[in-house]
C-alpha positions, 0 to 999 in steps of 0.5 A, a space after each residue: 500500500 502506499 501510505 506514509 511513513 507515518 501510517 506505515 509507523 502508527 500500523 507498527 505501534 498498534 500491532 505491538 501494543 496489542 502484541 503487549 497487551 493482556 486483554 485485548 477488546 475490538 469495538 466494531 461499528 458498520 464501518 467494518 460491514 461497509 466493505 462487504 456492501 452493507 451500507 451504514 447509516 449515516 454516511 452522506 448520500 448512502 445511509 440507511 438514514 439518508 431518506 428515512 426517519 428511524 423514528 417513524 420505522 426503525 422504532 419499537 413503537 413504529 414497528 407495532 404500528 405498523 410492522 408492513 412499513 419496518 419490512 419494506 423498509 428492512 427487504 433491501 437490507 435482508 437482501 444485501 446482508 444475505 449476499 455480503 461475505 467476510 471482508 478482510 478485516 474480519 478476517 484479520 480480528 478473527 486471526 488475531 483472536 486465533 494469535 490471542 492477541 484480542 479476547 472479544 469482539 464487540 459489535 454494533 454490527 447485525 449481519 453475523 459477518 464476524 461470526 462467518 469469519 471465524 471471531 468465537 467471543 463475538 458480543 452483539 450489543 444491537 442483537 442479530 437476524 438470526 432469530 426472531 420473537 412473536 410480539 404475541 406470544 414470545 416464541 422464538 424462531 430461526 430466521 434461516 426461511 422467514 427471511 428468504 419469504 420476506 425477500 420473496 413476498 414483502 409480507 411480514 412474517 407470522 407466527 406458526 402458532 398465534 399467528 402474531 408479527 414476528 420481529 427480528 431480534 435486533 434491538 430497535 430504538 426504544 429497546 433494550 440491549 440484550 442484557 447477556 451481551 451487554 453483560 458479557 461485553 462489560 465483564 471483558 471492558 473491565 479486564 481490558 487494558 487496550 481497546 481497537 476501534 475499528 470502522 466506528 464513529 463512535 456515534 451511537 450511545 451506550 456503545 460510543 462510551 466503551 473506549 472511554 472506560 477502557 481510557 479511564 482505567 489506563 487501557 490503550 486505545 486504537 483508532 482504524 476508521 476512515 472518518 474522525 472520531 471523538 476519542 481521537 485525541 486521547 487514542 494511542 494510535 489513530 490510523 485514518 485508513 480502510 480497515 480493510 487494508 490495515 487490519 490484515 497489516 496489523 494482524 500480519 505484522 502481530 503473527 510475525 512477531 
């Protein structure tokens, strides 16, 4: 690649903290999904929030209303998620779990791409699409068919036995986070002694507030996100390029010791 001297040195520094570090954390936003053709949310003239008020669809009071509007609203999402395949940084986080270098992956991300590239600790503080919940009855299904017939019709799935919407188990606005990731999340930000922020904002409370706790318990920080952020100026390493690209690097450079 052909990056400055500078980015070339902040790529040795991060892979040797994480080198140094005892427990390791990653923090991932949809910046890390944006590469294998999922759009994120904010970004001027493609997010998802460009032309829609997440309000009036994406809310926990919006779905109730009116579950046909969040469906067709998520059919287009449903769609490149079940195209999309691990990129290279997800390779990469999975590599430096495997090199134990980083303990967890905690995600803001929905599409289970981590999972598919072989992260194991992965904790999924906006749920997943790999189940859903009768709002009626509570039962819980996988998502493997209703999925594939919601891309087919356009129709909101139903319940087998209520005959209730079923919503996907991720967290909607006005939910709550899932209490056991969250939990789980929070048992590895106590341990950690250096967090890697990769393709985040940092935008999105509570998850936006992770590093903060990390710094404050003298844990390092490392920053990988195209756009800035607001805990650069206390990061150890801040790398303003593709995950993509570094990620591997960072990796690379960790397994050659």
């Amino acid at each position: 690649m052909n990056y400055t001297d500078k980015i070339w040195n902040d790529i040795r520094r991060a892979a040797a903290l994480l080198r140094e570090a005892r427990h390791a954390v990653a923090l991932t936003g949809a910046g890390s999904s944006t590469p294998s053709g999922i759009p994120d949310f904010r970004t001027p003239g493609s997010g998802l929030w460009e032309r829609t008020d997440p309000m009036e669809v994406v809310s926990v009071y919006a779905f109730r209303q009116n579950p046909q509007a969040f469906f067709d609203w998520m059919r287009p999402l449903v769609k490149m998620m079940l195209a999309a395949e691990p990129n290279a940084g997800h390779r990469a986080l999975a590599e430096m779990e495997d090199g134990g270098w980083l303990k967890a992956v905690i995600t803001q991300n929905i599409d289970d791409l981590h999972q598919r590239a072989g992260s194991r600790e992965v904790l999924e503080l906006h749920g997943h699409m790999r189940e859903a919940t009768c709002i009626r009855c509570y039962k819980v299904l996988p998502t493997d068919e209703l999925l594939r017939d919601l891309i087919d019709s356009g129709k909101p799935p139903c319940c087998p036995d209520c005959g209730g919407v079923i919503k996907p188990n991720v967290v909607l606005f006005g939910e709550q986070l899932p209490v056991a990731a969250v939990n789980a999340a929070m048992g590895h930000i106590r341990q950690a002694d250096l967090m890697l922020v990769a393709g985040s904002s940092l935008k999105v409370m509570p998850a936006s507030h992770l590093p903060v706790l990390v710094h404050e318990q003298s844990g390092r920080l490392i920053v990988v996100n195209l756009s800035s952020t607001y805990i650069d100026d206390i990061a150890d390493v801040v790398i303003r390029a593709d995950i993509v690209e570094v990620l591997p690097l960072i990796a690379r450079i960790c397994a050659e010791g």
